[in-house]
GUBA-569677 format. One record per residue (C-alpha): z, x, y. Coordinates in steps of 0.25 Angstrom, whole numbers, padded with zeros to 4 digits, always signed. Layout:
N
ZXY
...
//
This chain:
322
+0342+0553+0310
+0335+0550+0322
+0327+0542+0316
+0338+0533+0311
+0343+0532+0325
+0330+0527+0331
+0332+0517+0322
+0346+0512+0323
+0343+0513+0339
+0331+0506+0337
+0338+0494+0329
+0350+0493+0339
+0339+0491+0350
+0331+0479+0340
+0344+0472+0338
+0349+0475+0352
+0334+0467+0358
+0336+0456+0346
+0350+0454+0349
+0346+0452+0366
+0335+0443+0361
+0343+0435+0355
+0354+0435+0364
+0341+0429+0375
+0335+0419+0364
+0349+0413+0361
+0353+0412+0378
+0338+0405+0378
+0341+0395+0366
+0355+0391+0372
+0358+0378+0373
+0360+0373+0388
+0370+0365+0391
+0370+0355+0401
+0383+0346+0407
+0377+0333+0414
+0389+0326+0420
+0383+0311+0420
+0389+0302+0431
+0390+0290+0423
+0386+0278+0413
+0385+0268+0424
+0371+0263+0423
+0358+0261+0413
+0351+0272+0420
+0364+0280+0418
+0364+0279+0405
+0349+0280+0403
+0351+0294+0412
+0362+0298+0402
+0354+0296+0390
+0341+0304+0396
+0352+0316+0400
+0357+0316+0386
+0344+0315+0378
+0336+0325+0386
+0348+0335+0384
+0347+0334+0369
+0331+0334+0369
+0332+0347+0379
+0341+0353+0369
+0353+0355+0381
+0368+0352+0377
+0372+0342+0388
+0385+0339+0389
+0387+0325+0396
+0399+0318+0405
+0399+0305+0410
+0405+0302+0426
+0408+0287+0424
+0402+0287+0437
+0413+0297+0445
+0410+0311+0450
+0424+0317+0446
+0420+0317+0433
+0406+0322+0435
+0413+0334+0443
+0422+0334+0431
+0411+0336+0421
+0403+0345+0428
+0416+0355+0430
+0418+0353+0415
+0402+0358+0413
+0406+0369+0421
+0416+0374+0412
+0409+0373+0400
+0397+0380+0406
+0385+0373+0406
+0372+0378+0408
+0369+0366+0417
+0377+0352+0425
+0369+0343+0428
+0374+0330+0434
+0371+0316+0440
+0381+0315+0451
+0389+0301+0453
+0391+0303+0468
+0382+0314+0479
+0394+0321+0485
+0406+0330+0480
+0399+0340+0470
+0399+0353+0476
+0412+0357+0471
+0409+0354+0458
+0395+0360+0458
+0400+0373+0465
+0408+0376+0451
+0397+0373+0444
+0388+0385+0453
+0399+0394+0450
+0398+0391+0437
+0382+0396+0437
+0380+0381+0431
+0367+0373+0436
+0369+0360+0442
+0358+0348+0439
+0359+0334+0447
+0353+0322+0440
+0349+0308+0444
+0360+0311+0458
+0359+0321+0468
+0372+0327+0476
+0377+0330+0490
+0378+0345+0489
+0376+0354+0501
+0374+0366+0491
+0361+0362+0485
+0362+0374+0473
+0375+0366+0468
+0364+0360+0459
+0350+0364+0454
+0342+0351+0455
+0345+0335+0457
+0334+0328+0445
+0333+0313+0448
+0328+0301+0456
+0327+0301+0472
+0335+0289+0475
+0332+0288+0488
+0317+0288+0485
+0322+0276+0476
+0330+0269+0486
+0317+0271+0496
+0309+0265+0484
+0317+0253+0483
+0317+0251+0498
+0301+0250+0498
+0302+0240+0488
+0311+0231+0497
+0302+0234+0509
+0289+0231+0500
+0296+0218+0493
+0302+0212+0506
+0290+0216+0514
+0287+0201+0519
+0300+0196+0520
+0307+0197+0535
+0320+0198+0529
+0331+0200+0531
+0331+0208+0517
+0347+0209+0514
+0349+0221+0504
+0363+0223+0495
+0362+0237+0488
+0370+0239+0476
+0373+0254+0477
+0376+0263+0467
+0387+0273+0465
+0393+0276+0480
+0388+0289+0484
+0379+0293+0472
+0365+0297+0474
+0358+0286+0470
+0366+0275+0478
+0367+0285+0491
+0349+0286+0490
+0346+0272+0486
+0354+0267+0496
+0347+0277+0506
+0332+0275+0501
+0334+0261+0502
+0339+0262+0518
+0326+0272+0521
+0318+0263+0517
+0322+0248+0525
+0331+0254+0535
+0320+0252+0544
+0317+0237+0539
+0327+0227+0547
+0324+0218+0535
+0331+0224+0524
+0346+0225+0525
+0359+0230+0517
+0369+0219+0518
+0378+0225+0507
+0379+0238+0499
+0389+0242+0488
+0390+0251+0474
+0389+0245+0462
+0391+0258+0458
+0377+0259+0450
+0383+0249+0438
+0380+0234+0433
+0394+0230+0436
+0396+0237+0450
+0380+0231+0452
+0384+0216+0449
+0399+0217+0456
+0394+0221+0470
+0381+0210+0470
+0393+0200+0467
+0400+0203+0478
+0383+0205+0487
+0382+0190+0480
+0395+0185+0487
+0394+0192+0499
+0378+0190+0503
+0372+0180+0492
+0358+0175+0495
+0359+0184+0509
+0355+0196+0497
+0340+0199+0495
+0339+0212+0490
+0349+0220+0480
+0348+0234+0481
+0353+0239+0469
+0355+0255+0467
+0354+0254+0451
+0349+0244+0440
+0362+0241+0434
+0368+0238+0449
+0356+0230+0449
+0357+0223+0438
+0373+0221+0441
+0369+0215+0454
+0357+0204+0448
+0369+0199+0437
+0379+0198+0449
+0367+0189+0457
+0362+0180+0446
+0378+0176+0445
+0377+0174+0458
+0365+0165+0459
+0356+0175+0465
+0342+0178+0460
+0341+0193+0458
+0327+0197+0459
+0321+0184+0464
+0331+0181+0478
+0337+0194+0479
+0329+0205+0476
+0335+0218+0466
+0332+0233+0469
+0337+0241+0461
+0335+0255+0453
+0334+0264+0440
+0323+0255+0433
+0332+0254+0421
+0329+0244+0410
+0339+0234+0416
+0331+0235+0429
+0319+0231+0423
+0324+0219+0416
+0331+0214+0428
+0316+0217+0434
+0308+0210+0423
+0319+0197+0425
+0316+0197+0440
+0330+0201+0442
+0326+0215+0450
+0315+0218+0460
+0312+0231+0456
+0319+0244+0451
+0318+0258+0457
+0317+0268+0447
+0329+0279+0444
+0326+0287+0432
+0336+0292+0423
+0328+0300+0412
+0332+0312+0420
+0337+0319+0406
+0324+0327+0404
+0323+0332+0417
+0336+0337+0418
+0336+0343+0404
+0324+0351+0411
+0330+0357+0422
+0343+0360+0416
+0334+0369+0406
+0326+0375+0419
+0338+0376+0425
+0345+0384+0414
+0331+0393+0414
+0333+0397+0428
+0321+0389+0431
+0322+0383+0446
+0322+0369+0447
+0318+0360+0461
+0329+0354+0469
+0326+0339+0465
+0319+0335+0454
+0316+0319+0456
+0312+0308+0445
+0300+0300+0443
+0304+0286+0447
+0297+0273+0453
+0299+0259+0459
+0299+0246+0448
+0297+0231+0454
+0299+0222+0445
+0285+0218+0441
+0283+0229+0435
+0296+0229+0427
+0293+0223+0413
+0280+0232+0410
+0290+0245+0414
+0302+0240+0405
+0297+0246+0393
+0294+0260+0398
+0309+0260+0401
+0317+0270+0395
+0331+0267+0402
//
């Protein structure tokens, strides 16, 4: 009888340590799932930012569920709260504007859920609202355009008459190449901004606001400073139709070194291009599983990029995946 007890005790404990190893295998083998709320569709790098998230996602083996903003934060705050509910293991985010998240974020560090920032950081003052920011340092890149201006009008007095293009009012990006371009010539009499306005980082909002630059300035313009491609490439449509010489008499900065960029370059149409990388997919896909794994992460992780004039456009094209 005793016997027969040790046995039975013996087989309840076997099946009780297979059952808890089970239990831990199946929480290890869970699918994570990640909520991106995307803020739009309204450039080529967008797109190409998009299709690297949703690629690496699949490749990673993490279920992403996807939102697009059109472009407006109401509905990225509305998709993040829906993320909330449905109690994701991780938001990650590429915010349309800097300011206003903190409510919104607060919920979500209620809810125990990790918040990552892609491609745009925020104005926060609680830093722990979000684990890390992955993307490019657009100030670095508006200083990087800067040096080219300096380097390219070195022997000319001036005066250097500049019209920025701006992108989305109060994003990141457009906040930070604005301010990276002003670091760098504020102290150059030379170089001046006679007119700034958003185009709102689109082809259309590119080409309507050089129209009205064209009206207003004409042949006063020498350098358009563009804060995307597609505003640039908006802009040289809007200058050819008006008589101008983009590249040649005026001269175009501009930024993400899409494929579009690099045509524009190789037809002399652009000056040179400031690379923006949107491949960030991979590298989020990493962190969200380190993040998930309880694994610290640094505060800010920054992309690779670098500076392409035009004379080196058409042996790079090729390489170029968006």
């Amino acid at each position: 009888m005793k016997l027969a007890t040790r046995l039975a005790s013996g087989l309840i404990a076997a099946a009780a340590a297979f059952s808890f190893a089970a239990g831990v295998a199946h929480a290890e083998d869970k699918q994570i799932t990640l909520g991106f709320a995307q803020v739009g569709a309204e450039s080529a790098w967008r797109t190409a930012n998009t299709v690297s998230v949703k690629a690496a996602a699949k490749e990673a083996g993490i279920n992403l569920k996807f939102s697009d903003a059109q472009q407006k934060q109401e509905n990225q705050i509305k998709a993040i709260r829906s993320y909330i509910a449905q109690k994701v293991d991780v938001i990650a985010f590429s915010p349309v504007v800097e300011s206003g998240w903190e409510p919104v974020l607060q919920e979500a560090k209620r809810a125990k859920i990790p918040v990552i920032l892609t491609d745009r950081n925020i104005d926060v003052k609680d830093q722990s609202l979000y684990v890390t920011m992955i993307g490019s340092d657009f100030m670095e890149e508006g200083r990087r355009a800067g040096k080219w201006l300096e380097d390219h009008y070195k022997n000319n007095p001036g005066p250097i008459n500049i019209v920025e293009l701006q992108g989305t009012v109060g994003s990141a990006p457009a906040n930070d190449r604005h301010a990276g371009l002003i670091e760098v010539i504020k102290n150059d009499p030379k170089f001046k901004i006679i007119a700034s306005q958003s185009g709102d980082f689109t082809l259309a909002g590119g080409k309507q606001v050089m129209e009205a630059f064209a009206k207003t300035y004409g042949n006063k313009i020498n350098v358009v400073y563009a804060h995307n491609d597609d505003m640039a490439l908006g802009a040289i449509q809007a200058m050819e139709e008006a008589g101008m010489k983009p590249g040649k008499d005026v001269s175009v900065v501009s930024f993400d070194a899409t494929k579009g960029g690099f045509e524009a370059m190789i037809a002399g149409k652009m000056n040179v291009d400031v690379e923006c990388s949107p491949l960030l997919g991979p590298q989020l896909m990493s962190a969200v599983k380190d993040v998930v794994a309880g694994k610290q992460l640094p505060k800010r992780i920054v992309t690779n990029e670098t500076v392409f004039p035009e004379s080196v456009a058409a042996q790079v094209l090729p390489s170029r995946k968006y």
